[in-house]
N, CA, C and O atoms as a GROMACS GRO file, in nm:
protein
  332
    1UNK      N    1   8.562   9.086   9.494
    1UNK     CA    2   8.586   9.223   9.456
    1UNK      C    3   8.641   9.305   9.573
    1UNK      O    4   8.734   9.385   9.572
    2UNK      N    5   8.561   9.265   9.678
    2UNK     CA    6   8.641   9.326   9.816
    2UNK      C    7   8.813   9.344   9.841
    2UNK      O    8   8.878   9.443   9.875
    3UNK      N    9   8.857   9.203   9.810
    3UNK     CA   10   8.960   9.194   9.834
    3UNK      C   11   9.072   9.248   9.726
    3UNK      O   12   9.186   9.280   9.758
    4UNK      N   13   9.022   9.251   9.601
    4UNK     CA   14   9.098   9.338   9.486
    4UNK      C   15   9.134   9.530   9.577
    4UNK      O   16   9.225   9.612   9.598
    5UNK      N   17   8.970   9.504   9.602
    5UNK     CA   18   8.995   9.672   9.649
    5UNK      C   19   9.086   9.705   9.759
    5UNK      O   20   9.098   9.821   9.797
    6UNK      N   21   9.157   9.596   9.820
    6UNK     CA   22   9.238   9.576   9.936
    6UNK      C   23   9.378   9.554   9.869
    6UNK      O   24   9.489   9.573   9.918
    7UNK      N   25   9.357   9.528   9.795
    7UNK     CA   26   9.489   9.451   9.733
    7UNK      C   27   9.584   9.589   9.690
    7UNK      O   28   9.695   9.626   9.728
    8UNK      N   29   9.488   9.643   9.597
    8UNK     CA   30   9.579   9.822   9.518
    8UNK      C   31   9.632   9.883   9.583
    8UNK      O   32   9.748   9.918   9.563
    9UNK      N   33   9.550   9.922   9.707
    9UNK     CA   34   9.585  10.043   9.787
    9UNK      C   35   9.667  10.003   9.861
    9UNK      O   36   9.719  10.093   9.927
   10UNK      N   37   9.727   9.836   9.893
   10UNK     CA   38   9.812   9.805  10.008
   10UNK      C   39   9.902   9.845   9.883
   10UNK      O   40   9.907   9.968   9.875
   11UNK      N   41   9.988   9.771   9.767
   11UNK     CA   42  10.028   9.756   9.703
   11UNK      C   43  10.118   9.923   9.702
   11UNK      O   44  10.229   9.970   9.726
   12UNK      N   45  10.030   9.949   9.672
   12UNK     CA   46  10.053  10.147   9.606
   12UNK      C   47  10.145  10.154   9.683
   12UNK      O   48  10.264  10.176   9.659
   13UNK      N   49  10.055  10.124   9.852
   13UNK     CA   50  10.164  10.162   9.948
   13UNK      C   51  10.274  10.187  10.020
   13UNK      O   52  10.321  10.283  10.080
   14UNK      N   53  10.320  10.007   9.986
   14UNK     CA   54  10.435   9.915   9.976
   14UNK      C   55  10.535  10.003   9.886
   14UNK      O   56  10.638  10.055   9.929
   15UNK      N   57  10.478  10.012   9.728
   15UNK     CA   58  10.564  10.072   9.646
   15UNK      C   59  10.611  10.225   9.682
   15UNK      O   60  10.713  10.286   9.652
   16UNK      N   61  10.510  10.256   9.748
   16UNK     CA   62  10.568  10.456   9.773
   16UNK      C   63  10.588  10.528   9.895
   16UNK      O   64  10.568  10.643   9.935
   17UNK      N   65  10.652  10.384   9.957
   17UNK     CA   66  10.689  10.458  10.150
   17UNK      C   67  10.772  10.480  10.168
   17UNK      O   68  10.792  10.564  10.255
   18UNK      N   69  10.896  10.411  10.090
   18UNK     CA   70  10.979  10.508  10.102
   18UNK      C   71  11.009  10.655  10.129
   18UNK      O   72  11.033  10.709  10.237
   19UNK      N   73  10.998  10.727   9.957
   19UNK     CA   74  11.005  10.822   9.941
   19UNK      C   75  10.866  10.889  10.086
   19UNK      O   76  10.911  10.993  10.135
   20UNK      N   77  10.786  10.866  10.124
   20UNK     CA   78  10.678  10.924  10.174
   20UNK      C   79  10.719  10.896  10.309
   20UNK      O   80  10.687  11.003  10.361
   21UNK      N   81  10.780  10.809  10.426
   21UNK     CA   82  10.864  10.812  10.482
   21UNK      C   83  10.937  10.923  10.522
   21UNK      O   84  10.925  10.996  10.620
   22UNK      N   85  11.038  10.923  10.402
   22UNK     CA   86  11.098  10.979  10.447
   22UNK      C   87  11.060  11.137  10.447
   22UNK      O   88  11.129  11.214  10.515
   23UNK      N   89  10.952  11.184  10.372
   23UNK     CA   90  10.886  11.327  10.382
   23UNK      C   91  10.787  11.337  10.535
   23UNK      O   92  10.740  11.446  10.569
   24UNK      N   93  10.773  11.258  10.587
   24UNK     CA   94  10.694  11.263  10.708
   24UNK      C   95  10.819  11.234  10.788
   24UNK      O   96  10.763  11.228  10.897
   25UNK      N   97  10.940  11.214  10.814
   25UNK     CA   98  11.076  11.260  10.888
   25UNK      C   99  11.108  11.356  10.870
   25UNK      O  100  11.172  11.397  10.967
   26UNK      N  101  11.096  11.469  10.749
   26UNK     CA  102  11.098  11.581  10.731
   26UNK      C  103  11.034  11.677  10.796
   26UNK      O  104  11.101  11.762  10.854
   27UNK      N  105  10.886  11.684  10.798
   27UNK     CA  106  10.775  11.700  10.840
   27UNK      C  107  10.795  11.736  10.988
   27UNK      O  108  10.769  11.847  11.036
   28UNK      N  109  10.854  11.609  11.071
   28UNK     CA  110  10.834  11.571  11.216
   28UNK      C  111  10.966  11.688  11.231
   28UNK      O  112  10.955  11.804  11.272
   29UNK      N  113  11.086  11.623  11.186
   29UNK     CA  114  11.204  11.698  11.241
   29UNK      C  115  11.237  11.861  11.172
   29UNK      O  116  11.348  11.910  11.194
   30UNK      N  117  11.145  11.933  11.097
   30UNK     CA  118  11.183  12.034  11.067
   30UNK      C  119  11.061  12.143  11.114
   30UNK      O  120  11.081  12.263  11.098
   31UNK      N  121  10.917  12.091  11.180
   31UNK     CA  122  10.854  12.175  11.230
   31UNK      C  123  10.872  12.261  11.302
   31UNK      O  124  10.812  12.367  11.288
   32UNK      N  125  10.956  12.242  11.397
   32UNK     CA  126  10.998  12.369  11.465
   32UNK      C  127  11.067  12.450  11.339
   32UNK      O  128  11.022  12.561  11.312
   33UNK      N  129  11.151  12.409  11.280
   33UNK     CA  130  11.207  12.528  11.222
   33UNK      C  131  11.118  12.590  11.094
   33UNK      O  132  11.158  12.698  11.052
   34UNK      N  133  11.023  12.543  11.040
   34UNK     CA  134  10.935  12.585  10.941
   34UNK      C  135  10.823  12.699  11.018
   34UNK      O  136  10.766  12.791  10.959
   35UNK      N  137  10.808  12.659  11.181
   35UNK     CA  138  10.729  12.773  11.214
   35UNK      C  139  10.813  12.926  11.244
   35UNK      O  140  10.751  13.032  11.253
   36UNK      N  141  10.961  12.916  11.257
   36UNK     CA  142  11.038  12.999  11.293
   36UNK      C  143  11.049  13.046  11.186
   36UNK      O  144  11.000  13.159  11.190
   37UNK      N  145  11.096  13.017  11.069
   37UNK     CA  146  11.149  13.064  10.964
   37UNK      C  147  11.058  13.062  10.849
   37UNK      O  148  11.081  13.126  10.747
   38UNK      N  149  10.935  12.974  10.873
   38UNK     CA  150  10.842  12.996  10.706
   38UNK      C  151  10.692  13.005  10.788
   38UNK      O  152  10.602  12.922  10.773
   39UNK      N  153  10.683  13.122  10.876
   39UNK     CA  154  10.537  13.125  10.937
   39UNK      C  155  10.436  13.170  10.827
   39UNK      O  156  10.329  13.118  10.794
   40UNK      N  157  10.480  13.248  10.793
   40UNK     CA  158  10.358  13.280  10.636
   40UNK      C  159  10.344  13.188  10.570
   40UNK      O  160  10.229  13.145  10.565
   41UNK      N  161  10.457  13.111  10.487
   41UNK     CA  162  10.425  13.015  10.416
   41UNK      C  163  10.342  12.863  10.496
   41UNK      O  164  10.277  12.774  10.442
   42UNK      N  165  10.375  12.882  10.628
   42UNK     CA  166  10.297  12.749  10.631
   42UNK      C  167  10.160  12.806  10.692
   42UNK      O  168  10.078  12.716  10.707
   43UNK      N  169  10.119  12.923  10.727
   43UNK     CA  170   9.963  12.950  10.732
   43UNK      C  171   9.912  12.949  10.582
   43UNK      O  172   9.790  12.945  10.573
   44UNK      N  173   9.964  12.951  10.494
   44UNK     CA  174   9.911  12.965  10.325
   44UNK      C  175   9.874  12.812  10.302
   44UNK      O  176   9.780  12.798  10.223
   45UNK      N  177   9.923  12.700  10.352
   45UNK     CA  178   9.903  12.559  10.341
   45UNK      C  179   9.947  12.549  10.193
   45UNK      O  180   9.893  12.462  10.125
   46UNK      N  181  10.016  12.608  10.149
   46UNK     CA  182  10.066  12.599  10.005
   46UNK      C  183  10.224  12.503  10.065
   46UNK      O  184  10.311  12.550  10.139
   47UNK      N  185  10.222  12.369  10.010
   47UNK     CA  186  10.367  12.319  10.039
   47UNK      C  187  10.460  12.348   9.944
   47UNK      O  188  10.572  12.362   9.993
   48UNK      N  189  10.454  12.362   9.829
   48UNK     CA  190  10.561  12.413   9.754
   48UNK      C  191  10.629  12.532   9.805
   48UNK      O  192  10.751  12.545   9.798
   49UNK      N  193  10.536  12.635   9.867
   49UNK     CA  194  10.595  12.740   9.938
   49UNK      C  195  10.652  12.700  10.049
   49UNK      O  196  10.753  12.756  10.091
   50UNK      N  197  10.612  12.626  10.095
   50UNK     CA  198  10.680  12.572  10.254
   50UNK      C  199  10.791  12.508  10.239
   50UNK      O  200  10.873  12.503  10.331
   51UNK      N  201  10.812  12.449  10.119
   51UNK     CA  202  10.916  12.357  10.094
   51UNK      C  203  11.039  12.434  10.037
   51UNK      O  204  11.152  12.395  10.067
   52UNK      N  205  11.020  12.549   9.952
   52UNK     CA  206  11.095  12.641   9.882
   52UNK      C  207  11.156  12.741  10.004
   52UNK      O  208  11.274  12.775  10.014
   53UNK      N  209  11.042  12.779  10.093
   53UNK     CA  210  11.087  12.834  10.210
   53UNK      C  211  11.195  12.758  10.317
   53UNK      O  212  11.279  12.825  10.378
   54UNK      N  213  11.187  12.660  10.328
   54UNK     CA  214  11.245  12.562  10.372
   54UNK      C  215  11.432  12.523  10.358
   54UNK      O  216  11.523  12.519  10.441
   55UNK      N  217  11.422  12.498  10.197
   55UNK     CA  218  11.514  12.485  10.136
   55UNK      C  219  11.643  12.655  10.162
   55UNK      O  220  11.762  12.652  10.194
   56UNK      N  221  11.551  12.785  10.129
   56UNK     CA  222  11.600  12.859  10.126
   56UNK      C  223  11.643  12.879  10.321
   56UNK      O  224  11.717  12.961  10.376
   57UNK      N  225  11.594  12.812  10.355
   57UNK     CA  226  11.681  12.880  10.496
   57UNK      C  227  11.734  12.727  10.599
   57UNK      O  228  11.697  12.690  10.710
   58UNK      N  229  11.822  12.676  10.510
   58UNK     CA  230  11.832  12.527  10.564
   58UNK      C  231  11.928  12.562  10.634
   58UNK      O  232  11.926  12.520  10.750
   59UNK      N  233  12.029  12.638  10.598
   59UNK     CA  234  12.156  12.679  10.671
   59UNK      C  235  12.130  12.712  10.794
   59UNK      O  236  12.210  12.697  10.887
   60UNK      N  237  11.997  12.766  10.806
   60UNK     CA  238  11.924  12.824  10.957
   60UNK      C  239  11.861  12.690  11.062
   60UNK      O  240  11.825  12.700  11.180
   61UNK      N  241  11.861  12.594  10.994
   61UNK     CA  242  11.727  12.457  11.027
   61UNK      C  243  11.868  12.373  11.161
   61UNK      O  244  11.992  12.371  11.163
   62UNK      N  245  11.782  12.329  11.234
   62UNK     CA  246  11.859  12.271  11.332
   62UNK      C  247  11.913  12.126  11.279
   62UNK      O  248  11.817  12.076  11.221
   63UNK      N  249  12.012  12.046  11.274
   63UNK     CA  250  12.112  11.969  11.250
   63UNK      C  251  11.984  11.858  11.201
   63UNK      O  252  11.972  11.831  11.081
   64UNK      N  253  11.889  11.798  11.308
   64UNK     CA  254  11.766  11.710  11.280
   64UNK      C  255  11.713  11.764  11.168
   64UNK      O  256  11.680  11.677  11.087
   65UNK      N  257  11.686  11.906  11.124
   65UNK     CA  258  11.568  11.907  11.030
   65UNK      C  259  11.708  11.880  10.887
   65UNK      O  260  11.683  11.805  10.793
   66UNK      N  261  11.839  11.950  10.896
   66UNK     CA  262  11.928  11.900  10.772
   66UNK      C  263  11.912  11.781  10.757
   66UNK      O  264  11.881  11.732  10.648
   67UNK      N  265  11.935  11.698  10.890
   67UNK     CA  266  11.957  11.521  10.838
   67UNK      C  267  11.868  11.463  10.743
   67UNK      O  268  11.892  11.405  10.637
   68UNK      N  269  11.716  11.502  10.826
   68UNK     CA  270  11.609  11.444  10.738
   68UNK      C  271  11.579  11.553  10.587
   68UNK      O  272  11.517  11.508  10.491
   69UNK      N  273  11.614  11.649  10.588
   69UNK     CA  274  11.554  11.684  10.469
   69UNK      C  275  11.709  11.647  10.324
   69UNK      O  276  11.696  11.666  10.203
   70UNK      N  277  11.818  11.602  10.385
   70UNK     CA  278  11.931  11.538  10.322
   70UNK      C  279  11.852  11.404  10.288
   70UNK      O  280  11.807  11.390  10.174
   71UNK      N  281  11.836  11.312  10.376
   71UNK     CA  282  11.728  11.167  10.375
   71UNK      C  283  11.631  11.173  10.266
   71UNK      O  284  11.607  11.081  10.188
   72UNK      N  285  11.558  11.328  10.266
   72UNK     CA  286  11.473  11.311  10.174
   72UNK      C  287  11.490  11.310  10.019
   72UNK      O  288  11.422  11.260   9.930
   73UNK      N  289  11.636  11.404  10.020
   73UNK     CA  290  11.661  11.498   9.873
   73UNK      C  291  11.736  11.321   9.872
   73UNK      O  292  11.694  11.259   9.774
   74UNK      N  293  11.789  11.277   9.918
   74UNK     CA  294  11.847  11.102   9.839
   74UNK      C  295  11.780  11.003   9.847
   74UNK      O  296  11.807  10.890   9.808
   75UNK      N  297  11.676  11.047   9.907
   75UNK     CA  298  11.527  10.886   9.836
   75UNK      C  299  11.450  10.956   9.723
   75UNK      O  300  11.372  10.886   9.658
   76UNK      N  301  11.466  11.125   9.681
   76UNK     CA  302  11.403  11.112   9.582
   76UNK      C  303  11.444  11.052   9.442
   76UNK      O  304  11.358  11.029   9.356
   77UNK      N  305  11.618  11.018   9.416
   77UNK     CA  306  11.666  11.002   9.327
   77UNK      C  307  11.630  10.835   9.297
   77UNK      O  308  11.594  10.790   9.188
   78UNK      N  309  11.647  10.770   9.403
   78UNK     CA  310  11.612  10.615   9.420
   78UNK      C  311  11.458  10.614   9.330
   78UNK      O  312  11.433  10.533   9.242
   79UNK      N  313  11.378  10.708   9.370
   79UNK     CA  314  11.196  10.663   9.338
   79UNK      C  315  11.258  10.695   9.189
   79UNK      O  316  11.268  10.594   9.119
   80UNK      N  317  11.306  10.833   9.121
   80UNK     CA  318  11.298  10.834   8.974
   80UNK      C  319  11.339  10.750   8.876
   80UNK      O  320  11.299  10.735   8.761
   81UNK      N  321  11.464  10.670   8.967
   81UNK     CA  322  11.530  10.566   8.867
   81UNK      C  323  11.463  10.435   8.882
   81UNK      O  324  11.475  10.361   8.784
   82UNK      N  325  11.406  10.396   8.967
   82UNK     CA  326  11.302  10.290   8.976
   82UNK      C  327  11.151  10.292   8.924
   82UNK      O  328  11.075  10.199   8.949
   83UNK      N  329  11.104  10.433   8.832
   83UNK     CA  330  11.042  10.449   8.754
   83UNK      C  331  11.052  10.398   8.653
   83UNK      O  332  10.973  10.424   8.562
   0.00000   0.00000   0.00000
């Protein structure tokens, strides 16, 4: 039974690192600019707001936080069609 319970959670994992990946490259390379430009929203710990905030001032985000949050918006299309 041990090893079943080992088995799912690797599994899950395997299947959803991509997409999760590439949101923790997001994460890393757009913090500076989420504290500059979405300081309210990220003291609220609300990520939809952080993310909406985000989006709305990408034109402002340094070249690293575009790359990865580009990286992210084209692994999400990969996870839906492999649904």
């Amino acid at each position: 039974m041990t090893r079943n319970m080992m088995i799912w959670p690797t599994a899950a994992l395997l299947f959803s690192s991509a997409p999760a990946l590439a949101q923790e490259d997001v994460r890393v390379a757009c913090m500076p600019d989420i504290r500059t430009y979405c300081a309210a929203e990220l003291a609220s710990f609300d990520r939809d707001k952080i993310r909406a905030c985000l989006i709305d001032n990408i034109k402002k985000t340094s070249p690293a936080c575009q790359a990865a949050a580009k990286a992210r918006r084209d692994a999400e299309p990969a996870k839906k069609e492999g649904e």
